[in-house]
N, C-alpha and C positions, 0 to 999 in steps of 0.2 A: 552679541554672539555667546558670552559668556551664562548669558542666562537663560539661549534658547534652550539647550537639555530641559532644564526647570519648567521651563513653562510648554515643552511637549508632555516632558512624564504628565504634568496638572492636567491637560487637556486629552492624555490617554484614560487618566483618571475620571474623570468627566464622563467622558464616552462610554468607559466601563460601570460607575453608575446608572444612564443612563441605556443602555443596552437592550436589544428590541424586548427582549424574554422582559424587560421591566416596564417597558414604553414601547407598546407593538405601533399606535400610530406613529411612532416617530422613525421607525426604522428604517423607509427610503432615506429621510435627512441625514439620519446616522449615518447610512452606510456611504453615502457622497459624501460626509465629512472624513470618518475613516480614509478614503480612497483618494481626498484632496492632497496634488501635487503638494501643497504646501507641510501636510502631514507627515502622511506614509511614508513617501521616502526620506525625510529628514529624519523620521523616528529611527528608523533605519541603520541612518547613516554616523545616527551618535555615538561617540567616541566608547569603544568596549563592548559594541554589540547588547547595550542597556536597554536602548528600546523594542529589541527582538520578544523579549517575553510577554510585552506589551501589547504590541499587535498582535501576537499569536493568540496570548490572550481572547483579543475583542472579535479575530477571524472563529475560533473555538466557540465564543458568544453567538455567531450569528448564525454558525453553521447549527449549532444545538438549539439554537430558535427555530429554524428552518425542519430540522430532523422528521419532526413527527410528519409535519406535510409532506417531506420529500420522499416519505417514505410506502406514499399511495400510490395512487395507478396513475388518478389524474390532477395534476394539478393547477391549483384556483389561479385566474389571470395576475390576483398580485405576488401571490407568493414564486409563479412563473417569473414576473419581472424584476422580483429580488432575488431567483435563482440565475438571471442572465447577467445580474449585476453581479454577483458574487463569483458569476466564470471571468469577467473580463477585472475582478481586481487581483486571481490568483493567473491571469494572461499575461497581468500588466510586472507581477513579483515573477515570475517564470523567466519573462523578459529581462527584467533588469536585478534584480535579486532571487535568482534561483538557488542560493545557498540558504538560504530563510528557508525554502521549503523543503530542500533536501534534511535541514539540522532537525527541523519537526515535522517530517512527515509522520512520525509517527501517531501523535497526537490529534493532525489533517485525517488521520483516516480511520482515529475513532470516533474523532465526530460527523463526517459524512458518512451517510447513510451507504450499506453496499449497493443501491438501487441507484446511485450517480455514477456510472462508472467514468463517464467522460470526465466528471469533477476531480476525482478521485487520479485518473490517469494523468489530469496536469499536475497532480502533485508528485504523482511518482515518476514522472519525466520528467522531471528539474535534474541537473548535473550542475555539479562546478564551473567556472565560466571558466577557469584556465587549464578545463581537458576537452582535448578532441576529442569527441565518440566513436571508435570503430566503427567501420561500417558492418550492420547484424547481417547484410546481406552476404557479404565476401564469401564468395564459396569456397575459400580455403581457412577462415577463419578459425585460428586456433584461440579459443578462450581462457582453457589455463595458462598458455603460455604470453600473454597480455601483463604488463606490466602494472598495470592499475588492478589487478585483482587479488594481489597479495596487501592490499591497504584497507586500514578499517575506514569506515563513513564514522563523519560525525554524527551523533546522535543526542541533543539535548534535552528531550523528552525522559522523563525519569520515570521509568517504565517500570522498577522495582517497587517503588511505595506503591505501584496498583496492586502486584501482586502482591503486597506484605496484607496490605488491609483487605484483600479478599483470602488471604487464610491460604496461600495458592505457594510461594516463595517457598518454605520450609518443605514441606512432604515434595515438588521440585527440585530442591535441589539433595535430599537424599538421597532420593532416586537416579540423580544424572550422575553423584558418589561412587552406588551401591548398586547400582542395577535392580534396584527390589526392595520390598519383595512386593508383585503385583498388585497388592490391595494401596498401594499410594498410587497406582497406575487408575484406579477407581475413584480414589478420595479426590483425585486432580480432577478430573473430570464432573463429580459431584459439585464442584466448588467453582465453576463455570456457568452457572444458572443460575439466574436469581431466586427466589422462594415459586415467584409469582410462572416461571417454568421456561421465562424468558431468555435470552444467555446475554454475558455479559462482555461484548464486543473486547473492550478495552483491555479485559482481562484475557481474552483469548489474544490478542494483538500484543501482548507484553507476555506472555506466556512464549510464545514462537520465537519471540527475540532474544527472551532470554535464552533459550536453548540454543539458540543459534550462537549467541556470543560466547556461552559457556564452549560448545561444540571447536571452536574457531580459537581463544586461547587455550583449549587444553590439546591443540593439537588433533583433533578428532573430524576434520574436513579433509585428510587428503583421500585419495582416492580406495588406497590400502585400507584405513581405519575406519572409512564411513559408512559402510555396508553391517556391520557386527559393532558396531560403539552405541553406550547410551543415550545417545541426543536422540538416533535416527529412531532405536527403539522406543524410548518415550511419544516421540512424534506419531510412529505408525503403530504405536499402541493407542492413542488417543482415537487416532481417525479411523481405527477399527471399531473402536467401544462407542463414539458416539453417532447420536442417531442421524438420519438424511440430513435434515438441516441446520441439527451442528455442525457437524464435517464442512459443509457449505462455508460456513461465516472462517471455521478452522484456516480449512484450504484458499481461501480468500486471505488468511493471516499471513499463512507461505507465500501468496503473490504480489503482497504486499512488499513485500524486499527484495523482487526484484526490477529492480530500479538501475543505476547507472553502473560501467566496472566497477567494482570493489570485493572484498572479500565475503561479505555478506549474499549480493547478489548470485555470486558464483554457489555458494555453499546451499543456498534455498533452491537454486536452480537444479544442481546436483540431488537433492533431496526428493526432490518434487520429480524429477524423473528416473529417481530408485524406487519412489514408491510407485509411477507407474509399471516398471519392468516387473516389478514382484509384487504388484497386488494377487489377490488370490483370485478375483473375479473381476468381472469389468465394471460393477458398480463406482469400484473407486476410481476406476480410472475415466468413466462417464462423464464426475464430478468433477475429476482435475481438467479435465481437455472441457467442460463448461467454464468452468472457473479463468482458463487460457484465452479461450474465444470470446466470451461476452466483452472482456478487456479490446479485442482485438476489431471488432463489427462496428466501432462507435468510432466518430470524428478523431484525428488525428488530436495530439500527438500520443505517441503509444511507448510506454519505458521501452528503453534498450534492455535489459535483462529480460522483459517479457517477448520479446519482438528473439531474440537468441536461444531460448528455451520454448518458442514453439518452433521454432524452424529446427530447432536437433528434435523434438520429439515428432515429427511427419519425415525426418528425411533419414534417421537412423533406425535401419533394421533392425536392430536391438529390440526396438518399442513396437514394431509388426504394424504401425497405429490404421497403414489402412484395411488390416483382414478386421478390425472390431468390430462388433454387430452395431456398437451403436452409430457407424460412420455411415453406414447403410439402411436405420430401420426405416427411412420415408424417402419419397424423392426431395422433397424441397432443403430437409437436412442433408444428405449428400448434395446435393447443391452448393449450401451454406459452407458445408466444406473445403469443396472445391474452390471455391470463389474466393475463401480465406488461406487456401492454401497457394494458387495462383498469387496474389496480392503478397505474400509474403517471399515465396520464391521468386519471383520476380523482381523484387526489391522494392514495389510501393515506393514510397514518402521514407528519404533517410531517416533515421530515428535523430531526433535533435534536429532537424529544417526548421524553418521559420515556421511558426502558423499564424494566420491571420486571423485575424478579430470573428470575422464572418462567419468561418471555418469553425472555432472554437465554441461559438454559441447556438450553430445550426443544431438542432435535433430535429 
């Protein structure tokens, strides 16, 4: 016993050597060795949480093997039956280590592509196994007044060296300072793109977070401060400056934290439905209620933050959501609507129910 740690870490090492990106035939073998009961969870379960960086590690490996392909329209029957393998080993940590995914989600969701949403959604439906989730349904659900919402998540993802080495950190955190002056509201947004004109997920994904954690200790989430404070402003200065499908991957970065009660959740939830109320036009608000629903049309399971933040933006007058033209420009989209918004009012599938195997990997 004393020398199993040692000869896990040896044999995470192994796997990370070989790794599909370095040995593509071997990457069905890898990844059943990866996923072996005799593995995964013992790595797991070693004393200090030592093998957590490990697996995340070699899950980061497979899923940035996987990227380019997952990122097409159709895909090839094998890289299909390494993408059904890869839902039932992030089914199998959801189940019995859900704190693994909630501590790196962050990281889970710069490496899958935003074209997985169903993938992408068991990661951000992981909670703590020692909290009950509210039910999102409860039609008297009060949110701020929920106990778990004043606590921060853990987060072990070190999301600041992304921004330091994309030049992104300093002119950041000036601005969430100083408020100013507008041309760091430009340079941030310059520095989101690769040369090649691409953007640069990871940095957009650690960019939103940090705003958010700065926002949340400096006191600039409560209700009073959040409307006129610099996080909100930085954020709806960004998604105004940048083009269609930046804003896309952006507003994807906002939904990305919402995930279980916590204070993060609450805070991007809040955000995300101020910049609906005071967009200037429905463009952006087009983009946020895509960005809500594509999450929401796919196999269960679906976060609890996302699942509480659409049902207050369809049922609070505040948001008008069904005079917008886009809820009506076609019959099959109002349709889609309706059917999402039924399923939700209604109560659907608790948020945190079991799901099964079946369920999980049907598309």
């Amino acid at each position: 016993d004393t020398l199993q740690p040692q000869m896990l870490f040896a044999f995470a090492a192994a796997l990370e050597a070989l790794r599909p990106s370095r040995v593509p035939g071997f990457a069905f073998g890898w990844l059943e060795l990866v996923a072996h009961r005799a593995f995964m969870p013992k790595l797991l379960l070693a004393k200090g949480q030592k093998g957590w960086p490990r697996l995340q590690s070699l899950l980061v490996s497979l899923f940035g093997f996987m990227y380019p392909a997952l990122s097409t329209s159709r895909l090839a029957p094998p890289i299909d039956h390494l993408y059904r393998g890869a839902l039932r080993v992030l089914l199998v940590l959801l189940h019995d280590f859900p704190e693994f995914l909630c501590d790196y989600h962050l990281a889970f969701c710069d490496a899958i592509p935003h074209t997985c949403i169903q993938m992408r959604n068991l990661v951000l439906s992981a909670f703590p196994r020692n909290m009950m989730l509210p039910d999102p349904f409860a039609p008297n659900l009060k949110v701020d007044l929920l106990s778990e919402i004043s606590q921060p998540p853990t987060i072990l993802s070190v999301y600041t060296s992304t921004l330091s080495a994309a030049g992104v950190l300093e002119p950041l955190d000036t601005f969430l300072k100083s408020r100013g002056p507008a041309s760091l509201l430009l340079d941030i947004r310059s520095r989101l793109s690769s040369p090649d004109g691409s953007y640069r997920v990871s940095v957009i994904n650690a960019l939103v977070l940090h705003i958010g954690v700065h926002a949340i200790s400096h006191g600039l989430a409560s209700p009073s401060a959040l409307p006129s404070s610099a996080p909100v402003e930085c954020l709806a200065g960004l998604a105004a400056e940048l083009p269609a499908d930046g804003r896309y991957l952006f507003l994807n970065g906002l939904a990305n934290q919402l995930r279980y009660p916590n204070n993060h959740t609450h805070y991007f939830s809040c955000v995300l439905l101020l910049m609906f109320a005071e967009a200037r036009d429905e463009t952006l608000q087009e983009q946020i209620t895509r960005v809500l629903v594509e999450r929401l049309i796919v196999h269960r399971p679906h976060p609890w933050g996302l699942l509480v933040t659409f049902i207050e933006l369809i049922k609070n007058k505040r948001y008008a959501f069904w005079t917008k033209a886009f809820t009506r420009c076609a019959p099959e989209v109002e349709r889609l609507f309706e059917s999402v918004a039924r399923s939700c009012m209604a109560g659907g599938a608790a948020a945190g129910a079991p799901v099964s195997e079946h369920e999980a990997v049907a598309q």
